[in-house]
C-alpha positions in Angstrom: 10.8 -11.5 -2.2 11.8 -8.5 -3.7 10.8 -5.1 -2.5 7.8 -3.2 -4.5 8.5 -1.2 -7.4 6.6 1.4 -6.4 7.6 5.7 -6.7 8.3 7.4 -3.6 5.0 9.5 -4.2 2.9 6.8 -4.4 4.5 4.9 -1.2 3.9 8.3 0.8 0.3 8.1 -0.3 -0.3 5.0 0.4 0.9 4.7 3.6 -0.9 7.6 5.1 -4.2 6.3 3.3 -3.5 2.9 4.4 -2.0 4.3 7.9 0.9 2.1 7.6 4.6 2.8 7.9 6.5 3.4 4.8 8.9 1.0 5.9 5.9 -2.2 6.2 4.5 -0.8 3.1 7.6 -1.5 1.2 8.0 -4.8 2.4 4.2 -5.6 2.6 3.6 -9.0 -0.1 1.7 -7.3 -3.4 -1.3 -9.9 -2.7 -2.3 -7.9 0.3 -1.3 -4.4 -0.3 -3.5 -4.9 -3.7 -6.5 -6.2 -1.3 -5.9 -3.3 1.1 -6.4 -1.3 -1.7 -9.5 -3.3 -2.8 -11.0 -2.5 0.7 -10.0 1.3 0.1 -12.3 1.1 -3.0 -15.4 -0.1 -1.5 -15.2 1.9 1.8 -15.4 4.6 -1.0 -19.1 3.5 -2.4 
């Protein structure tokens, strides 16, 4: 599995909202990082 195509901005932001190391981020499947994100979301509302 390749690594996420993601810019080096957004990895920094998401791993300090997600309070996960850059380097799990980057190697994190897309299913879940996408359902982390998800959880984000509705925390939010």
């Amino acid at each position: 599995m390749k690594p996420l195509q993601l810019s080096p901005e957004t990895t920094i932001k998401l791993s300090q909202k997600l309070n996960v190391p850059i380097e799990q981020l980057m190697h994190m499947p897309q299913h879940i990082l996408i359902q982390k994100l998800m959880e984000l979301e509705n925390e939010k509302k």
